[in-house]
C-alpha positions as CSV (number, residue, x, y, z in Angstrom):
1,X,-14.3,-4.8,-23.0
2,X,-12.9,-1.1,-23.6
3,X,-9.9,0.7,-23.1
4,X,-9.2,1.3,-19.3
5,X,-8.5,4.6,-18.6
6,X,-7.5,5.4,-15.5
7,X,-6.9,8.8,-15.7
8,X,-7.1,10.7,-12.4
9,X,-9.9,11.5,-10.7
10,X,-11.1,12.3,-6.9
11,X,-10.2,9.2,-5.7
12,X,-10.1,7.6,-1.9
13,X,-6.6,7.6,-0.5
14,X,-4.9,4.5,-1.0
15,X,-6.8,1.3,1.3
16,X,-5.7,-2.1,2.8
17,X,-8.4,-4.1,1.5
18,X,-8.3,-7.9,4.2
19,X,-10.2,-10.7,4.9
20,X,-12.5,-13.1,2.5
21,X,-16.2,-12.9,1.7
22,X,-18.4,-15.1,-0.1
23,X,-21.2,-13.4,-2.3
24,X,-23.6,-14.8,-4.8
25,X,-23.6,-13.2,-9.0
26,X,-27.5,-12.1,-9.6
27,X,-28.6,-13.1,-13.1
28,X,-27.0,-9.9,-15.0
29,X,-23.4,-11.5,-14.0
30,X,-23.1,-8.3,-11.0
31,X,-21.6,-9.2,-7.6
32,X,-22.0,-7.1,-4.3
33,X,-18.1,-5.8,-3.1
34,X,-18.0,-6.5,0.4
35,X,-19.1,-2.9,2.4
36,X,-16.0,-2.8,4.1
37,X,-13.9,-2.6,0.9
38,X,-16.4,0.1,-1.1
39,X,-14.9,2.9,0.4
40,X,-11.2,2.2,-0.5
41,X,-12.1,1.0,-4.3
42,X,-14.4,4.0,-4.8
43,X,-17.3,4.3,-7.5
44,X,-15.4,3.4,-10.4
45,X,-13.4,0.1,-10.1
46,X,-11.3,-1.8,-13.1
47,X,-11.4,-5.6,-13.3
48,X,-8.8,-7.6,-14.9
49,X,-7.5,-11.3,-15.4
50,X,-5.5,-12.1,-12.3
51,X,-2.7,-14.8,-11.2
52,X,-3.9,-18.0,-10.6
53,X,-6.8,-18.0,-12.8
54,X,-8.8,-15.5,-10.2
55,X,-9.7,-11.6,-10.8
56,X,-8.0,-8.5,-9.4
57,X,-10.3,-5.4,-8.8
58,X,-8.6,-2.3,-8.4
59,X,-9.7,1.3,-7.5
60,X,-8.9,3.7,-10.5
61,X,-5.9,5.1,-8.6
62,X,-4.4,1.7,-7.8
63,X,-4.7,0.5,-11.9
64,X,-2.8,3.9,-12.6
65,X,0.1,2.8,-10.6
66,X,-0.1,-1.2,-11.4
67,X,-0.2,0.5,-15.0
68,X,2.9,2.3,-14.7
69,X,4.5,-0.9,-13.3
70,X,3.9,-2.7,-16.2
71,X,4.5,-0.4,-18.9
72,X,8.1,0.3,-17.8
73,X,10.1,-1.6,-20.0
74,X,7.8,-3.8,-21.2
75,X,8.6,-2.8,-24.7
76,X,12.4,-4.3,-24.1
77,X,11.2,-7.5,-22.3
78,X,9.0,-10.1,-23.2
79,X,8.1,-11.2,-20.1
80,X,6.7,-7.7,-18.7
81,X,4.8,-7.7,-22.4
82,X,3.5,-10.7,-21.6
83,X,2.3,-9.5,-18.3
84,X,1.1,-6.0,-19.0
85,X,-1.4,-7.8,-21.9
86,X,-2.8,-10.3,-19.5
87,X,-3.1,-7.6,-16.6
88,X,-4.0,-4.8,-18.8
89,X,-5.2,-5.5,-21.8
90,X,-8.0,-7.9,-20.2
91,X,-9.2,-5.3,-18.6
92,X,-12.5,-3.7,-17.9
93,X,-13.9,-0.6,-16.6
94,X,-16.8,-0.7,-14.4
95,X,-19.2,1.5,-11.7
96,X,-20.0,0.6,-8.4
97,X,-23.5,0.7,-8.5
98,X,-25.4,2.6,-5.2
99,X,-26.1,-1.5,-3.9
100,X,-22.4,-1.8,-4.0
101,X,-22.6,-4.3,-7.0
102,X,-19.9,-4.8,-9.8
103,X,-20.7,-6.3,-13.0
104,X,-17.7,-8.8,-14.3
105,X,-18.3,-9.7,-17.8
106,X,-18.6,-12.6,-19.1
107,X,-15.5,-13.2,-20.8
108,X,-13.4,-12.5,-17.6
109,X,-16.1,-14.4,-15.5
110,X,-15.1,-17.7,-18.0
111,X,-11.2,-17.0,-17.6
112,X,-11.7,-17.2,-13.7
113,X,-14.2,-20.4,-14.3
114,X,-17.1,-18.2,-11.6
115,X,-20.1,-19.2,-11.3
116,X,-23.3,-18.9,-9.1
117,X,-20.6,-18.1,-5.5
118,X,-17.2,-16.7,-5.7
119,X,-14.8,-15.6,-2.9
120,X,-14.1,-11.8,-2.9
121,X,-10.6,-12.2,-0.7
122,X,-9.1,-8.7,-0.1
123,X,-5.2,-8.9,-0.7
124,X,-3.4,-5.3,0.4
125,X,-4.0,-3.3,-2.5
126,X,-6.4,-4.8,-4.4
127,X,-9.5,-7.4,-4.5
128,X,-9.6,-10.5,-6.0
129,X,-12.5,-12.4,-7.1
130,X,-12.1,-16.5,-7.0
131,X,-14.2,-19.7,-7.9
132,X,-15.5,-20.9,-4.2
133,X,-13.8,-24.6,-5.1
134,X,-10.9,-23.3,-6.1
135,X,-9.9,-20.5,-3.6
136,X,-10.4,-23.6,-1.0
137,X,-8.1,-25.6,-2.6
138,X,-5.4,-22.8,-3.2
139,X,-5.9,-21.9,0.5
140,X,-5.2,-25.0,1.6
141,X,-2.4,-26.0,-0.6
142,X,-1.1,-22.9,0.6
143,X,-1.6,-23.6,4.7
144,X,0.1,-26.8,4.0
145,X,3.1,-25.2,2.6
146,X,3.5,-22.1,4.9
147,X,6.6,-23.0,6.7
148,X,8.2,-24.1,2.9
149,X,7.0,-20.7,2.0
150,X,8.2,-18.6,4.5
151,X,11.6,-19.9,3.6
152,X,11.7,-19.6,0.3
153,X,10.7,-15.8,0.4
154,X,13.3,-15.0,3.2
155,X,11.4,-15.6,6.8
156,X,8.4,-15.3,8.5
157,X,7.9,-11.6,8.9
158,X,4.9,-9.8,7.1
């Protein structure tokens, strides 16, 4: 791992990363992004262990602000402790390589349970990386319970 820095740097202006994509890890645990979402991550991406046992990818501007989010008053409350070590601590710094590969190590590649195919499902602001299996079973858990959904978070409207 290493200590993420996400110090500023040129970076792309904030993107709307959408849509899902299935892509295959080579041997040296590297997966290709998805061309449509290179641009909007930039060269320099950090991965980190994600809700629901899946990875979030963020460009190095979008970690700086999910950063910030966490750190505020995490010190007074354990929950947003809890979360800014899972989110931040986890986390790991990596180049986009001129293929558009990432390499995931292998430690966060066991916490999402990835193998040979994963699911690179783009989700506003970031990228997440899932197990095939299991982002098949969330999605449709998830289908099935739309209309519950939509009630408890106030309405249809996105």
């Amino acid at each position: 791992m290493g200590v993420v820095a996400c110090s500023p740097h040129t970076q792309p202006p904030s993107a709307m990363f959408l849509g899902e994509y299935l892509h295959t890890f080579d041997s040296k645990n590297r997966i290709s992004l998805p061309s449509k979402f290179r641009k909007g991550l930039g060269r320099v991406v950090v991965v980190t262990r994600g809700l629901d046992h899946c990875l979030y990818v963020y460009s190095r501007k979008e970690c700086e602000k999910e950063a910030k989010n966490y750190a505020t008053g995490a010190s007074g409350n354990a929950a947003r402790r809890g979360l800014a070590r899972l989110f931040l601590a986890g986390s790991f710094e990596a180049e986009v390589d001129r293929t558009g590969r990432v390499l995931v190590p292998e430690s966060l590649k066991t916490f999402a349970s990835l193998r040979e195919k994963a699911v690179i499902a783009g989700v506003a602001e970031r990228v997440e990386i899932w197990e095939e299996d299991a982002w098949k079973a969330y999605t449709a858990e998830i289908e099935r319970d739309a209309n519950m959904l939509a009630e408890k978070v106030g309405g249809t409207d996105v």
